[in-house]
ChimeraX commands (.cxc) that place a marker at each C-alpha (Angstrom):
marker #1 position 140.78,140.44,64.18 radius 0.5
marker #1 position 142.50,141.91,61.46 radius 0.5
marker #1 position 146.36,140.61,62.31 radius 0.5
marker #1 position 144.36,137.09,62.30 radius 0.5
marker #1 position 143.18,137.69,58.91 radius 0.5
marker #1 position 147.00,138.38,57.65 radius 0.5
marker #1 position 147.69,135.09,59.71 radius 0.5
marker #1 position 145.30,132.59,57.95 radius 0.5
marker #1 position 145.63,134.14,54.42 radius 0.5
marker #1 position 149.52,133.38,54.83 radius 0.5
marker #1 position 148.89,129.78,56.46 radius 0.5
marker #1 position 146.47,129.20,53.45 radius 0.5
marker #1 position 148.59,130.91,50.50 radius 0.5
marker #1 position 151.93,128.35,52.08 radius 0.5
marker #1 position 150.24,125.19,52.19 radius 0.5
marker #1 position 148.89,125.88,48.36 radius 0.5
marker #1 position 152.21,126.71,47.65 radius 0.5
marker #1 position 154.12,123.67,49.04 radius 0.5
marker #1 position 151.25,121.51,47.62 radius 0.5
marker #1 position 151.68,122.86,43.90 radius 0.5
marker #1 position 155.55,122.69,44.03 radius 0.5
marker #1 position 155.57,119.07,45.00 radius 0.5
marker #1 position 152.87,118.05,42.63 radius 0.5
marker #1 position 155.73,118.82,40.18 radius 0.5
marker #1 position 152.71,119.62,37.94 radius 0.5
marker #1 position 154.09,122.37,35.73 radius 0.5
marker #1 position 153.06,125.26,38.10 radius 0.5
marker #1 position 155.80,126.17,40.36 radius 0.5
marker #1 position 155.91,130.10,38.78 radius 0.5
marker #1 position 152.29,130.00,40.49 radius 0.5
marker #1 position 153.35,128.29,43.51 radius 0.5
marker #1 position 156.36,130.67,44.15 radius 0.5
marker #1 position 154.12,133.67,43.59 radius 0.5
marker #1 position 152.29,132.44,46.51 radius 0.5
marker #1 position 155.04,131.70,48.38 radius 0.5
marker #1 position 155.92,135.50,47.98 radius 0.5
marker #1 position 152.39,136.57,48.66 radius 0.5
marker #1 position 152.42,134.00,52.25 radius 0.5
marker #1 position 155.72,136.19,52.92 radius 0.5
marker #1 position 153.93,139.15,52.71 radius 0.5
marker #1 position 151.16,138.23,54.71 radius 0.5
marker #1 position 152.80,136.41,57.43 radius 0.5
marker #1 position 155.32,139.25,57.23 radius 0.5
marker #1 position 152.43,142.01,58.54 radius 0.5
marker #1 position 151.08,139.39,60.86 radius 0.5
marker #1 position 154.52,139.13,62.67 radius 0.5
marker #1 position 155.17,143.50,62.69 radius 0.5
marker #1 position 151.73,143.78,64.10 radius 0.5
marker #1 position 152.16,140.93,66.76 radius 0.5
marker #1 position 155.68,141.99,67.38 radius 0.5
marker #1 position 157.06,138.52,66.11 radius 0.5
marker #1 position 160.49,139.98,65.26 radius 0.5
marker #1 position 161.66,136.01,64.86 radius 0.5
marker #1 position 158.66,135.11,62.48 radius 0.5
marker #1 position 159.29,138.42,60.57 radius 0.5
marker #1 position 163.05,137.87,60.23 radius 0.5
marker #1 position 162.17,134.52,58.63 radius 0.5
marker #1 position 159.76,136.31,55.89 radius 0.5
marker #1 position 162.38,138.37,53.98 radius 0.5
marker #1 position 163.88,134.87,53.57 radius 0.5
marker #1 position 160.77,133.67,52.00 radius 0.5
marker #1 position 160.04,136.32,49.82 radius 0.5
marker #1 position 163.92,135.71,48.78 radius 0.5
marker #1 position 163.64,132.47,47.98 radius 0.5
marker #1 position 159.66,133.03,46.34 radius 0.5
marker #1 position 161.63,135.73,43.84 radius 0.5
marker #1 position 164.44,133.59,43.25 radius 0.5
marker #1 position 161.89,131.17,42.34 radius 0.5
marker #1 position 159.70,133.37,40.07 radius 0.5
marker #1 position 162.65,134.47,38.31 radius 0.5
marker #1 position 164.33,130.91,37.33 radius 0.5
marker #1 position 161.01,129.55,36.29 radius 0.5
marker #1 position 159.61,132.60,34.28 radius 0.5
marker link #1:1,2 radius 0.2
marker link #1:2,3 radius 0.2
marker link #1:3,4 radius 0.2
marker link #1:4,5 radius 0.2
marker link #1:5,6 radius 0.2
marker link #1:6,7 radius 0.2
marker link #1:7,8 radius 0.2
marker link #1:8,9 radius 0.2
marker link #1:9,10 radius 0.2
marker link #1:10,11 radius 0.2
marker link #1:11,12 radius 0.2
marker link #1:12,13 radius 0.2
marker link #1:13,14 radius 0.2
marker link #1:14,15 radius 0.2
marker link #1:15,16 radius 0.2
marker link #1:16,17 radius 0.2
marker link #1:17,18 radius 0.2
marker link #1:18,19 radius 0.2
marker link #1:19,20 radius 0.2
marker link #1:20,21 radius 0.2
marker link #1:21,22 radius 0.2
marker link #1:22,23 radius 0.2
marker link #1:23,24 radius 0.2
marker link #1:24,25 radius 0.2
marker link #1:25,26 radius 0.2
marker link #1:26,27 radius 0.2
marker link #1:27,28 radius 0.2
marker link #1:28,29 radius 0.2
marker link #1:29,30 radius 0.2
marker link #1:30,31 radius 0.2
marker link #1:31,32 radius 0.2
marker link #1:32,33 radius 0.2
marker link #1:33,34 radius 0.2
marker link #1:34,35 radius 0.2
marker link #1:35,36 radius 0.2
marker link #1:36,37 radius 0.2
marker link #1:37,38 radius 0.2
marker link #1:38,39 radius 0.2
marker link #1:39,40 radius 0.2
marker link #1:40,41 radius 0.2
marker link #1:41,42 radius 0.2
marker link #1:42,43 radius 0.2
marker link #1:43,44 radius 0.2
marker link #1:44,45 radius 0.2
marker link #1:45,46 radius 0.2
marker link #1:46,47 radius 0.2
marker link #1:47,48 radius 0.2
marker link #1:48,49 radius 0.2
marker link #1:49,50 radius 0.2
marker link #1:50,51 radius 0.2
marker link #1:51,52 radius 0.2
marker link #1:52,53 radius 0.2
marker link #1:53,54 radius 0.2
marker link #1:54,55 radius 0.2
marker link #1:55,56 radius 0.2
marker link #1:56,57 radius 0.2
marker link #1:57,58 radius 0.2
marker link #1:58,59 radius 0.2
marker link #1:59,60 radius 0.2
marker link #1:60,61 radius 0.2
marker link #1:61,62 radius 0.2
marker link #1:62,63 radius 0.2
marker link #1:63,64 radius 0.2
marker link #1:64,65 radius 0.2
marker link #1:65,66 radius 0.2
marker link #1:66,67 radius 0.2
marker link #1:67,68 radius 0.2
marker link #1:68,69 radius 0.2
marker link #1:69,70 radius 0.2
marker link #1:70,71 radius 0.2
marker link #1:71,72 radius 0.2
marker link #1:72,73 radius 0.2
view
């Protein structure tokens, strides 16, 4: 029950994240933060389930949500 918690909180956090960033509304920092925080999530969902594939993809994500947070701050 718990690894599905990690799983939905990550689903949610992504799809708030794409939504803000293609608003174009001003709040990207916000959006990437999430985007880190999905990473994160997703990220413990994938160890726990022993997704090696999805968990490989995460440190990409949280990359590219830092990168993010850094050239908008």
């Amino acid at each position: 029950m718990k690894s599905r918690t990690f799983e939905w909180l990550g689903v949610i956090t992504a799809i708030i994240y794409s939504l803000l960033v293609a608003a174009n509304i001003g709040a990207e920092f916000i959006g990437f933060c999430l985007l880190l925080t999905s990473s994160f999530l997703i990220g413990i969902w994938a160890y726990l389930g022993k997704h090696r594939g999805i968990l490989f993809l995460q440190f990409f994500y949280a990359t590219a949500g830092i990168i993010g947070m850094v050239r908008w701050y």
